[in-house]
C-alpha positions in Angstrom: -21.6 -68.5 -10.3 -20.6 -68.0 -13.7 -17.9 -69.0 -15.2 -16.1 -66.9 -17.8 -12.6 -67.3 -19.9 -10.8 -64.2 -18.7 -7.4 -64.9 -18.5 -5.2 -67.2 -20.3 -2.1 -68.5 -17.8 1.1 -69.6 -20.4 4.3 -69.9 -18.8 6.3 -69.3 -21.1 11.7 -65.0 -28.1 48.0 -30.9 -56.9 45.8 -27.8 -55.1 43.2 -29.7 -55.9 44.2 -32.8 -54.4 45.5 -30.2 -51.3 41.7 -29.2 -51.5 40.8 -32.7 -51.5 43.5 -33.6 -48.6 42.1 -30.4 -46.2 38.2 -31.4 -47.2 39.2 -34.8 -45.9 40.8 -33.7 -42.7 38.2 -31.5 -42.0 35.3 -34.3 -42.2 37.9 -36.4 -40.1 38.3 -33.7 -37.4 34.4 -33.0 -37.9 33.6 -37.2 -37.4 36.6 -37.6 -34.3 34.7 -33.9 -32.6 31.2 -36.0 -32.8 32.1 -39.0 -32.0 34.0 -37.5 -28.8 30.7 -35.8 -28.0 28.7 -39.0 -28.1 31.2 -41.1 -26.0 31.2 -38.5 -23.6 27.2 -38.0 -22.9 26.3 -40.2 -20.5 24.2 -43.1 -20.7 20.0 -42.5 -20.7 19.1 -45.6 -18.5 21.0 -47.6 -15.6 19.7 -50.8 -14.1 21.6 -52.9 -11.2 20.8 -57.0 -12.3 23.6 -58.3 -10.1 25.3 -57.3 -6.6 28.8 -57.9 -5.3 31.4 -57.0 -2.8 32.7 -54.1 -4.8 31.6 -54.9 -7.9 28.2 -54.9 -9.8 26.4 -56.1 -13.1 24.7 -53.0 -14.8 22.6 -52.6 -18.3 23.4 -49.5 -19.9 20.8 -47.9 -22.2 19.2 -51.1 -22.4 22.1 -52.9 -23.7 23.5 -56.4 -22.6 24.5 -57.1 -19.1 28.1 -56.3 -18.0 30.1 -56.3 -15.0 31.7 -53.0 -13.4 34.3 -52.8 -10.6 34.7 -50.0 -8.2 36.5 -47.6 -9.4 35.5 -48.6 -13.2 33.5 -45.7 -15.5 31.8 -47.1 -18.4 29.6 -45.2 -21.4 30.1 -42.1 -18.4 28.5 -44.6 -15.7 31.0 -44.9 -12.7 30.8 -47.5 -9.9 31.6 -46.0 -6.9 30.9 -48.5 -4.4 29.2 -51.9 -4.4 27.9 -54.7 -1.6 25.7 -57.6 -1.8 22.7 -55.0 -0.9 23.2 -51.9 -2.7 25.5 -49.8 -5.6 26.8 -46.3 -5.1 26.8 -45.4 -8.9 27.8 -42.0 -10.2 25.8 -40.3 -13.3 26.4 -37.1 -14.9 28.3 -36.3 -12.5 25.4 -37.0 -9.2 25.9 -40.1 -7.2 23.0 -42.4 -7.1 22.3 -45.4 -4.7 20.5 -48.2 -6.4 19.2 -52.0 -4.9 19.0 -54.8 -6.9 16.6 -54.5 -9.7 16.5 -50.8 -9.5 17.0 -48.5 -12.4 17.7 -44.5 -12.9 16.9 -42.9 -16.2 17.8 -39.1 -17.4 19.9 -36.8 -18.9 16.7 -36.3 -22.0 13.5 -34.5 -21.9 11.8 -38.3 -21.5 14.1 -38.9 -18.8 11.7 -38.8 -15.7 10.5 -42.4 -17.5 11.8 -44.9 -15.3 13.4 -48.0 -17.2 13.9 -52.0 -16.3 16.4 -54.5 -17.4 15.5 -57.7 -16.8 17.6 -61.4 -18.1 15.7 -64.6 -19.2 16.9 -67.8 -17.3 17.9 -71.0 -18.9 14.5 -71.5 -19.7 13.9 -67.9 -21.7 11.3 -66.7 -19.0 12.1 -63.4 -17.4 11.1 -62.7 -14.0 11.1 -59.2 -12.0 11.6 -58.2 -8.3 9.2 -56.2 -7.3 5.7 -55.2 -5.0 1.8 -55.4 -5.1 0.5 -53.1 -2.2 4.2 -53.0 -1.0 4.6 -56.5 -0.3 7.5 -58.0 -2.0 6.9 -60.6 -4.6 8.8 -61.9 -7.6 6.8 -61.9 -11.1 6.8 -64.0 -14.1 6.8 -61.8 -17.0 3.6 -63.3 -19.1 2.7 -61.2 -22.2 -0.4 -64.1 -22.9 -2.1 -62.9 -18.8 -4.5 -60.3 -19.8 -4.0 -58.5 -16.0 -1.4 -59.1 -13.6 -2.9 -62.6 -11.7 -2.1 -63.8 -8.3 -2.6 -66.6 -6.1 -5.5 -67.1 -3.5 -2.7 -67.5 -0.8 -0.5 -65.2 -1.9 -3.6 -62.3 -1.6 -4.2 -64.1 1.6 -0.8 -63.0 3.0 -1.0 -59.5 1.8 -4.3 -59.2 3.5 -5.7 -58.5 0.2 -9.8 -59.0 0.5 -10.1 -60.2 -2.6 -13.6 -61.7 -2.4 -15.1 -58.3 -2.4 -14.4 -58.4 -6.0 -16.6 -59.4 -9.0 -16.3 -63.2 -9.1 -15.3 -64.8 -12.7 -13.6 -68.1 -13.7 -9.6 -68.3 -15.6 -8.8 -71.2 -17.8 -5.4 -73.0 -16.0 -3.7 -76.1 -17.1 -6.2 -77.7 -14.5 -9.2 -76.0 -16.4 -11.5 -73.7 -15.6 -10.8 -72.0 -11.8 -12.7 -69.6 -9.4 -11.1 -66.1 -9.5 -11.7 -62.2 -8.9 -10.8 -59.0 -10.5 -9.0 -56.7 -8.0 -7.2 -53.5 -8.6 -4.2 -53.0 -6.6 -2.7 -50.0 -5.3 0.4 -49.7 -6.3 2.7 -52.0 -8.5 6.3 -51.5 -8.4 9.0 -53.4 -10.6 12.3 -51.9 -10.1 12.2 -48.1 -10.2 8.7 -48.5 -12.3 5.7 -47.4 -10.0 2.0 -48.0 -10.9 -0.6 -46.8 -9.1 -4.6 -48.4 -9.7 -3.5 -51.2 -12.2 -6.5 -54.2 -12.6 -5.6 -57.7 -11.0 -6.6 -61.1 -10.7 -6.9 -63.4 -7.7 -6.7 -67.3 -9.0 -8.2 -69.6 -6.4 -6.0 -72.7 -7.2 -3.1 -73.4 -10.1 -1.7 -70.5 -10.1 2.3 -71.0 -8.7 3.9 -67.9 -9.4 2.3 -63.8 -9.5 2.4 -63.4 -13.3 3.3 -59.7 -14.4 0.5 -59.3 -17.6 -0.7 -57.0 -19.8 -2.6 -54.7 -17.5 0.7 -53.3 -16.3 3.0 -54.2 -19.9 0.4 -52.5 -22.1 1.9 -49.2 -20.0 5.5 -50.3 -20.9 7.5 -49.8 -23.7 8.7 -53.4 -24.2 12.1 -54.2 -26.6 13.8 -57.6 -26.3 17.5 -58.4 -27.3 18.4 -61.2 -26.8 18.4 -62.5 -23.1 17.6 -59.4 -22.3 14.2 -57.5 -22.0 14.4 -53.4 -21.7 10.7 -52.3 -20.1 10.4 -48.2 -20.0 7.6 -46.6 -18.2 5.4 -45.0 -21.1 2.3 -42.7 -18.4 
């Protein structure tokens, strides 16, 4: 069998001053009307990073993670309710449930694009909550993975027949490994469905499903921080 570098694994940064005076007030009243206007259109993009008894953490618009009480409207998100599996929120005005990880965007002619928050951990890697075929698995984000790169055992329990695929080799901190391209169904991180995105199965060394290119080059990717904002571009 050949053996072929195909992937790269790294685990992871007067009356005139009267005219002056009304000129003045009217760019005042003119400033105060748009600024009420922007505080009062609601936000673009909500996702749920943290679950509660009657409370939840939310990113708005992308922005940094903050905590909202039932009860609480911010940036014209409301938390209505909140448990330890679920948040009732309320958005212009509709009331949407969301799980953890789950995100709603609207309210602009891009808003059908679904958007993802997700927090780097002490170490600055971020991982996601999501599915391959519909079986739940947690991803490392891995900009460096050309394709998104799972485990022999972890196609194995998916019931994923991966040998049927064209045999290669990936480079892993063990060196060079067996593996397969796949394509899998459907890929789902948080609201964010993909349907036909290229995989590949990694006999041995690989620890964790790595989230790579093949499904970020379809993202619009923007980090701040701790926090990375990923918004469904097609």
């Amino acid at each position: 069998m050949a053996i072929e570098k195909k992937l790269t694994l790294i685990y992871p940064q007067g009356v005139g001053r009267g005219c002056k005076a009304a000129k003045a007030a009217t760019t005042t009243l003119i400033l105060a009307a748009v600024w009420l206007a922007s505080s009062a259109a609601w936000a673009g993009s909500v996702s749920v990073m943290g679950l509660f008894k009657d409370k939840a953490i939310v990113s708005i618009d992308g922005g940094k993670p903050r905590t909202l009480s039932a009860g609480q409207t911010v940036q014209g998100v409301k938390l209505i309710a909140a448990d330890s599996s679920s948040a009732n929120i309320e958005v212009d005005g509709k009331r949407r449930t969301l799980g953890m990880g789950q995100s709603f965007a609207g309210g602009t002619p891009t808003g059908t694009r679904q958007v993802v928050s997700l927090t780097a951990d002490a170490r600055g890697h971020f991982a996601a909550m999501g599915s391959l075929n519909g079986f739940p698995v947690t991803f490392l984000v891995d900009t460096g993975a050309t394709s998104i790169a799972i485990s022999a055992s972890e196609a194995g329990r998916m019931g994923l027949d991966y040998r049927a695929g064209q045999a290669t080799g990936v480079s892993t901190a063990a060196g060079v490994v067996p593996a397969w391209h796949v394509k899998f169904n459907t890929v789902k991180v948080g609201g964010i469905v993909l349907n036909q995105v290229d995989g590949m199965v990694v006999e041995t060394g690989l620890d964790v499903p790595l989230l790579g290119m093949s499904f970020l080059n379809r993202m619009e990717m923007r980090r701040d921080g701790q926090t990375m904002t990923l918004t469904q571009r097609y």
